[in-house]
C-alpha positions as MATLAB code, in Angstrom:
seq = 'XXXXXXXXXXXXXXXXXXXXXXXXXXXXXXXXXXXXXXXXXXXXXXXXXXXXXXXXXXXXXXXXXXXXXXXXXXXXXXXXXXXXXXXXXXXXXXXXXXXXXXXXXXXXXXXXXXXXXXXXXXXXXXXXXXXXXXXXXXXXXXXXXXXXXXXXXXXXXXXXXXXXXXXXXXXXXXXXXXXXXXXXXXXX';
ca = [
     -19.506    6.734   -0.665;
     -19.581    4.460    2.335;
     -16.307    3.062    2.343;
     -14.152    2.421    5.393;
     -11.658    5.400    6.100;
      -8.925    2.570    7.522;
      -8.859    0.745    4.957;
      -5.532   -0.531    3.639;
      -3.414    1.611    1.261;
      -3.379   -0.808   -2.156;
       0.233   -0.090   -2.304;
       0.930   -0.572    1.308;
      -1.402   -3.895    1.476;
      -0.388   -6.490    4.106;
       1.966   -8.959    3.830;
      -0.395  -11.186    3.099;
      -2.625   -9.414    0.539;
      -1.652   -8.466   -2.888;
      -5.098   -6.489   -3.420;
      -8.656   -5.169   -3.228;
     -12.128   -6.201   -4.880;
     -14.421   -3.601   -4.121;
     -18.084   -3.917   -4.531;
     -20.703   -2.453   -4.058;
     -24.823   -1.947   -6.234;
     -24.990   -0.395   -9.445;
     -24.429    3.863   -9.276;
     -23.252    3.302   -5.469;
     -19.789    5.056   -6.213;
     -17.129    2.778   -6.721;
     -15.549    4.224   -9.711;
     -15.684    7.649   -7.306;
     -13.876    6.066   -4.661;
     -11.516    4.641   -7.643;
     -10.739    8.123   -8.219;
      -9.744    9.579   -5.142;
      -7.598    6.164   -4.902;
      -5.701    7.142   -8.034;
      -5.438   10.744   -6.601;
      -3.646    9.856   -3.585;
      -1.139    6.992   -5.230;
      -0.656    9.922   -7.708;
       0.375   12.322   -4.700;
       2.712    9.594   -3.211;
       4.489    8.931   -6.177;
       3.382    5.283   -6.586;
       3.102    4.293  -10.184;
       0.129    3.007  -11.163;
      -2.363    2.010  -14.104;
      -5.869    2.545  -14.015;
      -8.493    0.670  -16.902;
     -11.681    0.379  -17.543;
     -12.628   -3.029  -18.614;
     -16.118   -1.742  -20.099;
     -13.356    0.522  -23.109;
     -11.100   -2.038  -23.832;
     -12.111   -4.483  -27.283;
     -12.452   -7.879  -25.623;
      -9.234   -9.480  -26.557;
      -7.787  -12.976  -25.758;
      -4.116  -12.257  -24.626;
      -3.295   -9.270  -22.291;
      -0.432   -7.619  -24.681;
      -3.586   -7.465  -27.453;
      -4.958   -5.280  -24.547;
      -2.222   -3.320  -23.767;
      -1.779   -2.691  -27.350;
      -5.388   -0.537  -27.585;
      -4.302    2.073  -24.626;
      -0.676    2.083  -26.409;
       1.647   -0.064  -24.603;
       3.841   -2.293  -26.182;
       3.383   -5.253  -23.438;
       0.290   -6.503  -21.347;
      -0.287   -3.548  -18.776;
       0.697   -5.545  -15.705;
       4.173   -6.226  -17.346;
       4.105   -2.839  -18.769;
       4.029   -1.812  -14.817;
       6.212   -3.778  -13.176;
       9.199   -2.480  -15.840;
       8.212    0.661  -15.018;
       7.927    0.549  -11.158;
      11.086   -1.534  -11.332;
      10.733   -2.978   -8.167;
       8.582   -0.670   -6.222;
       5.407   -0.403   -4.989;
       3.219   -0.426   -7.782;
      -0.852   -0.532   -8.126;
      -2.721   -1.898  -11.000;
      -6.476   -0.830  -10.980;
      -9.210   -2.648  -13.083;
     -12.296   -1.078  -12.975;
     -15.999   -2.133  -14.530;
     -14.948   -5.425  -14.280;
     -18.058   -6.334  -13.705;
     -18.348   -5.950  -17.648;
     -17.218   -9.125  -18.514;
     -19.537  -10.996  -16.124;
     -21.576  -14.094  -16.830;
     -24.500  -12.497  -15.263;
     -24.506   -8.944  -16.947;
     -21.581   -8.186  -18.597;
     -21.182   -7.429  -22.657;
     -18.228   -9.544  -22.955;
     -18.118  -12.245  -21.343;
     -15.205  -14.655  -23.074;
     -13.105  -10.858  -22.136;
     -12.691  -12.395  -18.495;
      -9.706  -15.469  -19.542;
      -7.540  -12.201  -20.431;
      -8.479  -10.144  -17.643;
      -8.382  -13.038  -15.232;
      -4.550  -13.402  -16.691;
      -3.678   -9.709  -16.320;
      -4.532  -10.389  -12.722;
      -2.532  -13.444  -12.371;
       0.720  -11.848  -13.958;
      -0.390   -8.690  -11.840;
       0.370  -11.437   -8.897;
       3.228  -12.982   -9.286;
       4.990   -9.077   -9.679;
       5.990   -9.276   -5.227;
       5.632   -5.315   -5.653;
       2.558   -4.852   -7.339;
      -1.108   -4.552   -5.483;
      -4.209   -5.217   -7.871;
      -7.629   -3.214   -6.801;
     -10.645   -4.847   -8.806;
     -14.105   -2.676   -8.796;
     -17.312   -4.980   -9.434;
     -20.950   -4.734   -9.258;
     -21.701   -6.346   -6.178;
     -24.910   -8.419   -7.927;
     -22.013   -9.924  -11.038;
     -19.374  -10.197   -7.978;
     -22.026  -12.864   -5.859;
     -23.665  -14.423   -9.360;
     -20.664  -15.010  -11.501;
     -18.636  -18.334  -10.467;
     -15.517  -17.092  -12.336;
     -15.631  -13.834   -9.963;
     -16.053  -15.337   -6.762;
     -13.476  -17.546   -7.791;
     -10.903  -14.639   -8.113;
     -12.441  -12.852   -4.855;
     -12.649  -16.104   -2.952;
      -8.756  -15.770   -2.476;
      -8.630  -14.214    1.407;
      -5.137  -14.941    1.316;
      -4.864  -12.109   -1.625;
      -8.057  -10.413   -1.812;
      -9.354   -7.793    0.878;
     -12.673   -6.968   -0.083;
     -14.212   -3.578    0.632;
     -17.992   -2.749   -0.204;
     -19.235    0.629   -0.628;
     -22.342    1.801    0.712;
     -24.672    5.050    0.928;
     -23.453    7.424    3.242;
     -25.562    7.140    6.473;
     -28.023    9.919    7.190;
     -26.504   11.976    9.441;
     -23.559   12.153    7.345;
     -25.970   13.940    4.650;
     -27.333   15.673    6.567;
     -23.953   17.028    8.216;
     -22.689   17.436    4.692;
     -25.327   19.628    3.263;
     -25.550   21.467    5.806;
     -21.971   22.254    5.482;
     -22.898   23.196    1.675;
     -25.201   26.169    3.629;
     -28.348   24.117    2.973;
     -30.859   23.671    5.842;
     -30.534   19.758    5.995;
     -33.908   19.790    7.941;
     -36.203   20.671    4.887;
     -34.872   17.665    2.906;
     -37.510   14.804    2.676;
     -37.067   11.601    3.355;
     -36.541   10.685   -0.959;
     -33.790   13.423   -0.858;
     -31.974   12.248    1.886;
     -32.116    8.476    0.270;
     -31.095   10.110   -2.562;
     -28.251   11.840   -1.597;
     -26.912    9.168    0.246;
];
């Protein structure tokens, strides 16, 4: 996907930002991105925990959630006791599940919305949210979280541009001139 190369590290955020929302359309490629994310934190070491919101029973308190993937506290204080003090990431993704405008479950967003604010007040601990960008604009409680530029960078991922197909499956030994138009769209 389209997303910016110099972006900051999660765990190496600014000063001033304790996270990421990234957006992006439906099937653009933000759980892909997610997982290259948890890829490199894995190769540096950095602890981190990765959920998707869309598995999880909607719950009302965040150790009820931690329970379900096996943890014996809420996930963000599971963490932080397990980072003990360093860099640590916690990565909610689907969150656009519990949206107003689209999501299943949408009560599920008073625990998530908590996980983020314990997530918060760890000083080591960066938070990267992944949303539908359609929930992330429509939903008042979402914006509300996002609308924090004093915490929040947000990142949107986008197609890849055309000559960046093109490049790519060429590299792949495919003559990127006999694609069409619809397969170049498509592959972006």
């Amino acid at each position: 996907s389209g997303i910016p190369a110099a972006g900051p590290h999660p765990a190496q955020a600014d000063a001033g930002k304790r996270g990421v929302i990234l957006t992006g359309t439906a099937g653009i490629g933000k759980s892909t991105v997610l997982l290259q994310v948890i890829k490199s934190l894995r190769q540096e070491g950095v602890p981190l925990l990765a959920l998707r919101v869309d598995r999880l029973e909607p719950t009302q308190r965040p150790d009820e959630a931690g329970r379900q993937i096996g943890l014996s506290a809420s996930p963000p204080v599971t963490l932080a006791a397990l980072a003990r003090g360093k860099p640590s990431v916690l990565i909610l993704d689907q969150f656009d599940a519990v949206s107003l405008m689209s999501g299943r479950n949408p009560w599920f967003f008073e625990c998530l919305d908590e996980m983020a604010r314990q997530a918060l007040t760890v000083p080591a601990m960066r938070l990267v949210i992944a949303c539908r960008r359609f929930d992330f604009e429509n939903d008042h409680r979402l914006r509300r979280l996002g609308g924090r530029d004093d915490v929040f960078e947000a990142i949107e991922v986008g197609p890849f541009s055309e000559k960046t197909v093109r490049q790519t499956v060429n590299k792949m030994g495919i003559d990127a001139t006999r694609l069409s138009g619809h397969q170049i769209r498509l592959l972006s």
